[in-house]
PAZAPA-4460 file (N, C-alpha, C; in steps of 0.05 Angstrom, whole numbers, plus 32768, in hexadecimal, padded with zeros to 4 digits):
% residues 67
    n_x    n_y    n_z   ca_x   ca_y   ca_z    c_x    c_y    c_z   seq   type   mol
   7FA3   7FD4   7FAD   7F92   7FDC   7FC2   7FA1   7FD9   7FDC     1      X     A
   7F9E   7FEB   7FE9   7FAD   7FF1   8007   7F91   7FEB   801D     2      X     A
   7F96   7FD9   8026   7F80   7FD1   8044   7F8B   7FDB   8060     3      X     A
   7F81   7FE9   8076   7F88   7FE2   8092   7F75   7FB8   8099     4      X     A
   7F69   7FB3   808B   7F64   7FA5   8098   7F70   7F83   808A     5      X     A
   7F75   7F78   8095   7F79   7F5F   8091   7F6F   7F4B   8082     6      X     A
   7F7C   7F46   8064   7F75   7F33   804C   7F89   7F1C   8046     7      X     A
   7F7D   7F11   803A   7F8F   7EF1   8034   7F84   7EF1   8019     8      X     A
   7F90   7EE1   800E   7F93   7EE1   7FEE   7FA4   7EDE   7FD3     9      X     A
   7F97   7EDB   7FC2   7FB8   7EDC   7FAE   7FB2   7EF4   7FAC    10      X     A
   7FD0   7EFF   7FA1   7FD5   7F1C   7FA1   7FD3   7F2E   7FBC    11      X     A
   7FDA   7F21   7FCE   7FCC   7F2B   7FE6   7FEB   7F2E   8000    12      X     A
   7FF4   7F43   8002   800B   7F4B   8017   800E   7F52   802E    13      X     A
   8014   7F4E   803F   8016   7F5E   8054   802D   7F75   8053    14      X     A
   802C   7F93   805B   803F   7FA2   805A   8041   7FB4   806D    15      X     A
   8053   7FC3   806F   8054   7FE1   808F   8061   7FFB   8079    16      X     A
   8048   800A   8080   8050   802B   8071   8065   8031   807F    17      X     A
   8077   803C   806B   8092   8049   8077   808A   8069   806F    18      X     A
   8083   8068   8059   807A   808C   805F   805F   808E   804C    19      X     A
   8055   809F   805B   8034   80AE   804A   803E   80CF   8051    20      X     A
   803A   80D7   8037   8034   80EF   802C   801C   80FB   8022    21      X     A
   8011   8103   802F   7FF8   8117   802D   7FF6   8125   8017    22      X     A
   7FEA   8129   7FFC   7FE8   8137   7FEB   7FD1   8147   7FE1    23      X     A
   7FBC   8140   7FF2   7FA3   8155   7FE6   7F8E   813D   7FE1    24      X     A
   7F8A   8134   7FC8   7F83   811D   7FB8   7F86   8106   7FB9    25      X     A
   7F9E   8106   7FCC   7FA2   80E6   7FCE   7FBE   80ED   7FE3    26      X     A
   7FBF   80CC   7FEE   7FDC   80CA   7FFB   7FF3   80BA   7FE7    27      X     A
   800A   80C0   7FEA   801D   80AC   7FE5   8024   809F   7FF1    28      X     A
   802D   8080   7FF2   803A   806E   800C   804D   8064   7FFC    29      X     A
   8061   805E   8015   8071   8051   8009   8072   8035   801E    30      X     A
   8070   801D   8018   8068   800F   8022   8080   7FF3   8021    31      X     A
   8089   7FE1   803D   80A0   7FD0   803D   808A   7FB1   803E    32      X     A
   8089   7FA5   802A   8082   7F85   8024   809D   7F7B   8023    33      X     A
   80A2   7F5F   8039   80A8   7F4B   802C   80CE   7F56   8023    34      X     A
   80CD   7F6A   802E   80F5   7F76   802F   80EB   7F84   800E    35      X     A
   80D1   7F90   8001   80D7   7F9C   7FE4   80C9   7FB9   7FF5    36      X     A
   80CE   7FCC   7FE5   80C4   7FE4   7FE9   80B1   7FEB   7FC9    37      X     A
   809C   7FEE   7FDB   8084   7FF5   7FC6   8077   800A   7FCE    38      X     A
   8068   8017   7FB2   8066   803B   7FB6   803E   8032   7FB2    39      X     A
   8037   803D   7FC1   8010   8042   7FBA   8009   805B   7FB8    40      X     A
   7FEF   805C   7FAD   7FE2   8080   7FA8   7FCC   8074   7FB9    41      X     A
   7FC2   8085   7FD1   7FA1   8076   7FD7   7F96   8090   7FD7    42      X     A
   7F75   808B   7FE6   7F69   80A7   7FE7   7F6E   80B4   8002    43      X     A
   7F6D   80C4   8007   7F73   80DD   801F   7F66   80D5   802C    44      X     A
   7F44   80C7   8034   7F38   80C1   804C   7F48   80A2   8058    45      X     A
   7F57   8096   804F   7F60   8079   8060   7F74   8088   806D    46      X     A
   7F79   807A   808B   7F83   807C   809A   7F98   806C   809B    47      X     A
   7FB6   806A   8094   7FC9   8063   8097   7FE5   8069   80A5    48      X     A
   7FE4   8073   80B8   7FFF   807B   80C6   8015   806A   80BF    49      X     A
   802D   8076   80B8   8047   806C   80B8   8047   8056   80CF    50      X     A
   8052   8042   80CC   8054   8034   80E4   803C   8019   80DD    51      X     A
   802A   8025   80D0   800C   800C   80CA   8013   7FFB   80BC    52      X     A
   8009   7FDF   80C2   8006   7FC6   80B6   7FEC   7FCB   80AD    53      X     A
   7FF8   7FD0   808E   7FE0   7FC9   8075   7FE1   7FA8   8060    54      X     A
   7FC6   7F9D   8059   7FCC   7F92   804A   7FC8   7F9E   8033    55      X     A
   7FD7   7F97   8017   7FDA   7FA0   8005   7FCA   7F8D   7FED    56      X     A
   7FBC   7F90   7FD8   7FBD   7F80   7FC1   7FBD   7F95   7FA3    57      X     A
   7FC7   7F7B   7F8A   7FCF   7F8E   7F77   7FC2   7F77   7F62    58      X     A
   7FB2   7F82   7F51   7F9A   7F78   7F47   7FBF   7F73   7F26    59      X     A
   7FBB   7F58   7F22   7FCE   7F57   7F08   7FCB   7F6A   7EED    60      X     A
   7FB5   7F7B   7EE4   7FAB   7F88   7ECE   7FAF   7FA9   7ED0    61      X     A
   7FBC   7FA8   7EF5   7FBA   7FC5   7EFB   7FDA   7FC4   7EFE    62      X     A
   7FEC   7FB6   7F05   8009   7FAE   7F0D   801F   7FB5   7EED    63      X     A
   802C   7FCA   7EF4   8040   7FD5   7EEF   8057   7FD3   7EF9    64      X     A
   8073   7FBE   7EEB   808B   7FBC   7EF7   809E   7FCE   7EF2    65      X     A
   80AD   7FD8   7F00   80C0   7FE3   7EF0   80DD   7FDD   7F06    66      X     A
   80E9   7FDD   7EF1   810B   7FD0   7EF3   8120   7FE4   7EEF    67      X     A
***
């Protein structure tokens, strides 16, 4: 889950979109936590400009690593 607004928590990050791509259906972000680069899908109505401090969370049952 991608927030503009401010959460605390386990599972819970602070991050800054480096890029959103507009796709129709959804946006893509690519988002900087913590020196890692992480990719999100959200829906087209949130408002995220490049540049935004989002918090981020990632529910453990939905989390896919790959190496």
């Amino acid at each position: 889950m991608v927030t503009t607004e401010r959460r605390g928590g386990p599972n819970v990050w602070d991050a800054t979109v480096k890029t959103n791509i507009f796709l129709g259906f959804h946006q893509d972000l690519e988002l900087m936590a913590g020196g890692l680069l992480l990719e999100a899908r959200i829906h087209p109505s949130l408002d995220v400009p490049v540049g935004a401090n989002v918090s981020i969370s990632i529910a453990p049952d939905r989390c896919i690593v790959c190496d």
